[in-house]
Structure formats: C-alpha cells, structure tokens
ZAMARGU-4260 file (C-alpha; in steps of 0.2 Angstrom, whole numbers, plus 5000, padded with zeros to 4 digits):
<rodrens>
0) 5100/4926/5091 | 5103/4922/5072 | 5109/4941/5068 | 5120/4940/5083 | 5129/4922/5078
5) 5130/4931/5060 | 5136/4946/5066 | 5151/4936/5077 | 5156/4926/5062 | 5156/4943/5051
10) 5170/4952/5063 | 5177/4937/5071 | 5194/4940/5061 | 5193/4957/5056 | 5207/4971/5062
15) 5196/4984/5068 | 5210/4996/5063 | 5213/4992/5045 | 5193/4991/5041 | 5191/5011/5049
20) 5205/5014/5036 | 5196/5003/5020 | 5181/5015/5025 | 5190/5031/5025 | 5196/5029/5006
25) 5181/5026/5003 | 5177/5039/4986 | 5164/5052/4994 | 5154/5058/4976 | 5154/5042/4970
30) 5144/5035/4988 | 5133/5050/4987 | 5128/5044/4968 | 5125/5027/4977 | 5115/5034/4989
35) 5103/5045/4976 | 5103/5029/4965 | 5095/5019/4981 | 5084/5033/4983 | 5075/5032/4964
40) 5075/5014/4967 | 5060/5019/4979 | 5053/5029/4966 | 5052/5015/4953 | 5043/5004/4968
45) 5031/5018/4970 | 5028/5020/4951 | 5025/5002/4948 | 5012/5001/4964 | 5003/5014/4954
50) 5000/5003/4939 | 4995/4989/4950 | 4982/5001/4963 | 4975/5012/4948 | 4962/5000/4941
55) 4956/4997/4961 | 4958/5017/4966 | 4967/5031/4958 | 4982/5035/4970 | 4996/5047/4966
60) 5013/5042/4965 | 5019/5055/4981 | 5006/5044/4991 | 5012/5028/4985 | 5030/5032/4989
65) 5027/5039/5006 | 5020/5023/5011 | 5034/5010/5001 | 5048/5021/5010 | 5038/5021/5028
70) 5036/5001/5024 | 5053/5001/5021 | 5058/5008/5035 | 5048/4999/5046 | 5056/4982/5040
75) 5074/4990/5048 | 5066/4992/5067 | 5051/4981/5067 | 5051/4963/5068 | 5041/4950/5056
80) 5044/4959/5043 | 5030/4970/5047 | 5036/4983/5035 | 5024/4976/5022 | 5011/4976/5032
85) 5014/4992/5037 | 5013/4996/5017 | 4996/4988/5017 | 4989/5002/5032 | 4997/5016/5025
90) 4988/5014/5008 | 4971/5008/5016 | 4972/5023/5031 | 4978/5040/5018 | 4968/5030/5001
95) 4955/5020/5008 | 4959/5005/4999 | 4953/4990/5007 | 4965/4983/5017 | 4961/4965/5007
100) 4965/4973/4994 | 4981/4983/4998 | 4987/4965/5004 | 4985/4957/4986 | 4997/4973/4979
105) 5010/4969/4991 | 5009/4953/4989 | 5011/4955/4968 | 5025/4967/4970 | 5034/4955/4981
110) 5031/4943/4967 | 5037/4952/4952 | 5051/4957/4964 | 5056/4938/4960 | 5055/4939/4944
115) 5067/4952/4944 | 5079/4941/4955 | 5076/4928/4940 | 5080/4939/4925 | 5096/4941/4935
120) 5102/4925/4940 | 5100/4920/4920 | 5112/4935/4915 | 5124/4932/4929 | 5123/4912/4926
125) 5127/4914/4906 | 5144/4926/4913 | 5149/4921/4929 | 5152/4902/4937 | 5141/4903/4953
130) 5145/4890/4964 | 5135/4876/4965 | 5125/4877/4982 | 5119/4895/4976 | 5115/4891/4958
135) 5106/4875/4967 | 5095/4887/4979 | 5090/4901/4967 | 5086/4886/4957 | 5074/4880/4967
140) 5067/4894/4974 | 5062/4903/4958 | 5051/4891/4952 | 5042/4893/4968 | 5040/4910/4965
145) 5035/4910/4948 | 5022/4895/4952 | 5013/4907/4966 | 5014/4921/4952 | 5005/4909/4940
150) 4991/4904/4954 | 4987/4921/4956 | 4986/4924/4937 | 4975/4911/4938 | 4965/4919/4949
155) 4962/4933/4942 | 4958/4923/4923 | 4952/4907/4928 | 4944/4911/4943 | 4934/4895/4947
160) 4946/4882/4940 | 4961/4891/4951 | 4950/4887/4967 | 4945/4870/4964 | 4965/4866/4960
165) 4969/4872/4978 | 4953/4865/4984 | 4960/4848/4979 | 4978/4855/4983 | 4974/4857/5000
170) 4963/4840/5001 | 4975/4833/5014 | 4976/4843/5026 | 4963/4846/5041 | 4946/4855/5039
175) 4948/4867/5048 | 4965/4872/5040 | 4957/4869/5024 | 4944/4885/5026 | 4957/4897/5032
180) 4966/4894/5018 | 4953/4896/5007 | 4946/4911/5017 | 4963/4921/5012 | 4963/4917/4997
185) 4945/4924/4994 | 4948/4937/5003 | 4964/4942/4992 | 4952/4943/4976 | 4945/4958/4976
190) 4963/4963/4974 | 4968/4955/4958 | 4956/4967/4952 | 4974/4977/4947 | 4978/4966/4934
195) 4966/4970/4921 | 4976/4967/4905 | 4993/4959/4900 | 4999/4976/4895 | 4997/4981/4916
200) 5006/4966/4919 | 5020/4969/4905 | 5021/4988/4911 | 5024/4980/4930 | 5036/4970/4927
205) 5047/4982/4917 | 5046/4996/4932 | 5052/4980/4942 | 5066/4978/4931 | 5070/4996/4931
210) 5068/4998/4951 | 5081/4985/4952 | 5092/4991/4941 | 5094/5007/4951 | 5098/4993/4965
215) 5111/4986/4954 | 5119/5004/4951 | 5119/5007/4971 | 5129/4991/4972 | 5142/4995/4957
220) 5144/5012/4961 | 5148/5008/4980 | 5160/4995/4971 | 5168/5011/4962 | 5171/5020/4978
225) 5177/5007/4987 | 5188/5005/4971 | 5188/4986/4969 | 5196/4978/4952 | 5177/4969/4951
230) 5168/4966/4935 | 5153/4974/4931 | 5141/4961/4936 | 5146/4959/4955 | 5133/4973/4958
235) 5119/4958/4951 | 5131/4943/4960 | 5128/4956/4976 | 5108/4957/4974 | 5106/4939/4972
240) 5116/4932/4989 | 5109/4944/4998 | 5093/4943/4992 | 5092/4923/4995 | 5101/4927/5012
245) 5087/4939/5020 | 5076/4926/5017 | 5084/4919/5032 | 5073/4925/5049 | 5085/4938/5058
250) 5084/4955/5067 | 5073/4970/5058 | 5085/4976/5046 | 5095/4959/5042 | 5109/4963/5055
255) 5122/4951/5053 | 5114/4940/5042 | 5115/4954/5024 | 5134/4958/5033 | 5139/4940/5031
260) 5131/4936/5015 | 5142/4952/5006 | 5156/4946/5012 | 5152/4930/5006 | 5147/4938/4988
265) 5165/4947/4987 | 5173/4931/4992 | 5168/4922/4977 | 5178/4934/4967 | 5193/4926/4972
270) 5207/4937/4957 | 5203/4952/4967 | 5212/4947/4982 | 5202/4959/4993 | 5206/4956/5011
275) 5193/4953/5025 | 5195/4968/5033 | 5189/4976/5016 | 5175/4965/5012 | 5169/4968/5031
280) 5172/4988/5028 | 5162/4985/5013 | 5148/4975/5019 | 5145/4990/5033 | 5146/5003/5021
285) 5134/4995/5009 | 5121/4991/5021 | 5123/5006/5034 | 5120/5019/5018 | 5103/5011/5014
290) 5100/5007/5033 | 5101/5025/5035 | 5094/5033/5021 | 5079/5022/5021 | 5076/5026/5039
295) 5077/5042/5039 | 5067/5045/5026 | 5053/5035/5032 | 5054/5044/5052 | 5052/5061/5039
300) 5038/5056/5030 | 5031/5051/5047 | 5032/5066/5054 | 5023/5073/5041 | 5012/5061/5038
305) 4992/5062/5039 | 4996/5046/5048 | 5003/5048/5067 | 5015/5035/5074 | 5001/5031/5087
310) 4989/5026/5074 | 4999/5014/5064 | 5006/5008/5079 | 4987/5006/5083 | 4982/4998/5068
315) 4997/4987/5068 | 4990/4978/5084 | 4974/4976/5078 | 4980/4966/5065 | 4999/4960/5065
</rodrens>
C-alpha cells in the first residue's frame, strides 16, 4: 500500500511520452561505468565483512560477496527486509559461522553504514543549504546510530558495565520484555569477537567510506549520462534522501518510496530547471540499473551456489 501511494504521487503528472524520450538520451558508456561502479560498491561491502568475520573464522572474500550480493538481492523481492538476514544464513550455511554471530556482523556493517551517511551529510551541509526538515531528520537520526555503535563498542570493551547500563536502561519495562531483551543482546556477544583492535575498526570504517564512495560515483556518473547542469555533490545529496527515505516500510526493493525520494533530491536543485518528466525518467533509471544488476547477479550466484533456493528458503522459515 505505501509503495503503491508513492508510486501514484511519482507519475501522477508525468507525460509518459517526454520521459521515454529523457531515457532514450540517456549516454549509454557513461551508464554502463555507472553500472560497473555499483557493482565494485559490492566488492567494498565484501572486503570490509572480511575484516569484521576474520578474527571469528577465516572467510574469503569470493564467499563474502556471494552472500552480500544474494542478501542484496533478496531485500528487492522479499519483504522485511529479509535480505540481511538472508546475509546472516549464507555465511553460517557455506562458512559455519554461528548464526549469532553472523547476526552481530550485519548488524555492525549496517552501523558503520551510518557512519558513512554522517561523514556525508557534514560535507554536503558545509557546501550545500539542505532544507530544514532533512537537515532536522539526519540530524536526529545519526546520533541514534552512532549511540547504538558506541553500545556495542562497549560491549565489546566494557563488557559488564555496558549490561548493567541496559539492565537499568531497560528497568521500566516488563520482565518478561526485560529478559528477551537481554537474551539478544547476549546472544550477539560472541560476535563482537570481530572487533579485536581499533586498527580493525579504523580499517572498517575506511572500506565503508570507500564502498560508498563507489555509490556516490554510480549516482554522479548517471547524472553525466542523463546530462544534468548539477554540481558535483548531488551524487552525496542523492544518497542521503534516499537513504533516510528507504527507512520508510514499503514494497521489497523500495518501489515507489526510493522513486519519490530522487525526485525529491533533484527538486531541491532548483537552477537546473529540470522538468518532472526528467527527474521521473531519472529516478527509473537510477533505480532500475541497480534493481536489475543486483538481482541478477544474486539469481547467478544462486544458481551456483552450494546453497539451493529450497534450503535458504528452508532455513529462512525456521527463523524469519
């Protein structure tokens, strides 16, 4: 229901017509550098697991990508967002690394995921005036994100006193609440056995950086082939909308909701007079590249994966 009131607000003014023709200029090389751009982006991801997974259990890289682009792909047809889960089983079914624990590693890389997003809102607040609802959100919601980071830090190096903070924390609420809370959270421990040093950590983060700066190349180099008069930063104003707007619960790959939220990202660039039907043009493009590389390649490594459709599917029962 949500993609499908996103998705009618996306085309409700758009001449069908005039976007096909924004899409057939479109520069062909410059979306295929786009498209191998989003593609390395997966290899950063896979990389950066690696550091996090090797103090646990030595996994190759080739391993760790097939199952970020798999849990990718997952998150464009499942819903729930199952895709990270799905990230989880692949690693504990092909590596034997305890579920638990392949958990925890999600869970970081989602989090310095954040990070990323909050080294780029500072560099597009100190060049570009965001407006004030969106610099308001990220705002607040970064903070969040860094605190959960810090928690599990602590975790990991204050062990004890972390608990008994959440312990107190959680002191409010119900019993029986109380002890699943605290259940998960021990059961995530064995996990933060990834973060063994701060040069692990500082190594992390800069793969995180890196991943997303291929991200960022995707955007401005679909920019260049759509041949916008942007600036060079709309690729990081394009990430950050986004990014805040998938939060939003929708349809398995952000239908409607990732549409709406480009078109609102190009709309703040208000000089470069770009017309709906372009933005809309754009916003397809943009998404339906990823969309289908990512899917694609995650059906492929399926198909030759140790891992059949019918046992993930199998194992995702069991636990989803």
């Amino acid at each position: 229901m949500v993609s499908a009131i996103f998705l009618y607000f996306t085309f409700r003014t758009v001449d069908l017509r005039k976007m096909a023709e924004a899409m057939r200029q479109v520069d062909g090389l410059m979306l295929g550098l786009a498209t191998v751009c989003f593609g390395l982006h997966f290899v950063g991801r896979a990389v950066r697991w690696r550091v996090i997974v090797n103090p646990m259990r030595r996994v190759g890289v080739r391993s760790l990508l097939r199952a970020t682009v798999v849990g990718f792909a997952a998150n464009n047809v499942l819903p729930l967002r199952l895709g990270e889960l799905v990230r989880a089983l692949m690693l504990t079914i092909t590596e034997g690394v305890p579920l638990g624990s392949a958990v925890t590693t999600v869970v970081l890389v989602r989090l310095l995921d954040m990070v990323a997003l909050g080294t780029m809102f500072v560099v597009v607040l100190a060049v570009f005036p965001l407006p004030p609802n969106i610099r308001h959100a990220a705002m607040m919601a970064i903070p969040i994100y860094l605190l959960a980071l810090a928690f599990l830090l602590g975790l990991k190096f204050r062990e004890e006193e972390a608990l008994k903070l959440l312990e107190a924390l959680l002191r409010p609420l119900p019993a029986k609440i109380r002890a699943g809370v605290m259940k998960l959270v021990r059961a995530f421990l064995p996990g933060l056995e990834s973060l063994r040093s701060a040069w692990e950590l500082a190594l992390a983060v800069a793969l995180t950086h890196l991943a997303w700066a291929f991200i960022f190349a995707y955007n401005a180099l679909v920019v260049i082939a759509f041949g916008f008069p942007l600036p060079w930063y709309a690729g990081l104003v394009l990430i950050l909308v986004v990014g805040f707007a998938i939060t939003i619960p929708s349809s398995p790959g952000y239908l409607g909701v990732y549409h709406l939220a480009v078109i609102a990202a190009l709309g703040l660039f208000t000089g470069a007079n770009l017309t709906e039907d372009a933005k809309t043009a754009f916003a397809i493009v943009v998404h339906g590249a990823q969309f289908l590389v990512t899917t694609a390649w995650g059906i492929g490594y399926m198909l030759v994966s140790p891992v059949g459709f019918a046992e993930l599917a199998a194992a995702l029962r069991r636990r989803a």
